[in-house]
C-alpha positions as CSV (number, residue, x, y, z in Angstrom):
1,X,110.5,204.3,130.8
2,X,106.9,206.3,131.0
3,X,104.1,204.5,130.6
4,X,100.9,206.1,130.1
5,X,96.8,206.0,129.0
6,X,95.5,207.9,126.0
7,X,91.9,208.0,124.2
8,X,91.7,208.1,120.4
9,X,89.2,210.5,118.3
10,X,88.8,207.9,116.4
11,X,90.2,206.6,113.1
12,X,92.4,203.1,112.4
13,X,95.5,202.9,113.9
14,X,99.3,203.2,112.6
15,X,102.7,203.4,113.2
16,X,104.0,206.6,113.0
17,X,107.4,207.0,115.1
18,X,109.2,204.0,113.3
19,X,109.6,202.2,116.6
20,X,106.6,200.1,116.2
21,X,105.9,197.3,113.5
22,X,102.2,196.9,113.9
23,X,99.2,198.5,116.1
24,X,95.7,197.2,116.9
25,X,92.6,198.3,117.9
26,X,91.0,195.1,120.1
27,X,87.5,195.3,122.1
28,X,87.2,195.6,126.2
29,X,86.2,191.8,126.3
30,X,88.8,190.4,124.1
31,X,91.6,192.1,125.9
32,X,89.6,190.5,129.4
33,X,89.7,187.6,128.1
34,X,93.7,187.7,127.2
35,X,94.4,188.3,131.0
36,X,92.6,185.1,131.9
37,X,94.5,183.7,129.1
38,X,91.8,182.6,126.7
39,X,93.3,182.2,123.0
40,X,91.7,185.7,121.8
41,X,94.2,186.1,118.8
42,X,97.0,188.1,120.9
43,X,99.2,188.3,123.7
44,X,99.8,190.3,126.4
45,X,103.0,191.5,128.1
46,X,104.1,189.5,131.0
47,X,102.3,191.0,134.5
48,X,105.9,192.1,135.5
49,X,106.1,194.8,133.0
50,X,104.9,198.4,133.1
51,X,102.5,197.9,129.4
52,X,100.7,194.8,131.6
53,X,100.4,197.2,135.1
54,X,98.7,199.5,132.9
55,X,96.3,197.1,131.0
56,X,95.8,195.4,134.5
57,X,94.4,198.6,135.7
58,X,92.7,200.3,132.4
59,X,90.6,196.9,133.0
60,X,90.1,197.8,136.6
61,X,88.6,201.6,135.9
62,X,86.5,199.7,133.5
63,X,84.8,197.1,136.1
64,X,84.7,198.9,138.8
């Protein structure tokens, strides 16, 4: 498993690869929010996964 960080020029999101059904942009607060676990219209992976590690510390970079 990799797990990594990109950034985006831009544009609205899509599945490409067939591997994923759906992709979403969300905003910096909302996905705060979803780690306190405020009903913001998504989940999150669990904190023991790699995705969540990642989000955890994108958030981090973001506050800090």
């Amino acid at each position: 498993m990799l797990g990594f960080h990109a950034e985006s020029d831009g544009g609205e999101p899509r599945p490409t690869d067939g591997e994923l059904d759906e992709v979403h942009w969300h905003e910096f607060d909302a996905v705060v929010g979803a780690t306190r676990g405020e009903d913001v219209g998504f989940l999150l992976p669990p904190g023991v996964s790699v995705a969540r590690f990642l989000i955890d510390r994108w958030i981090a970079g973001h506050e800090a």
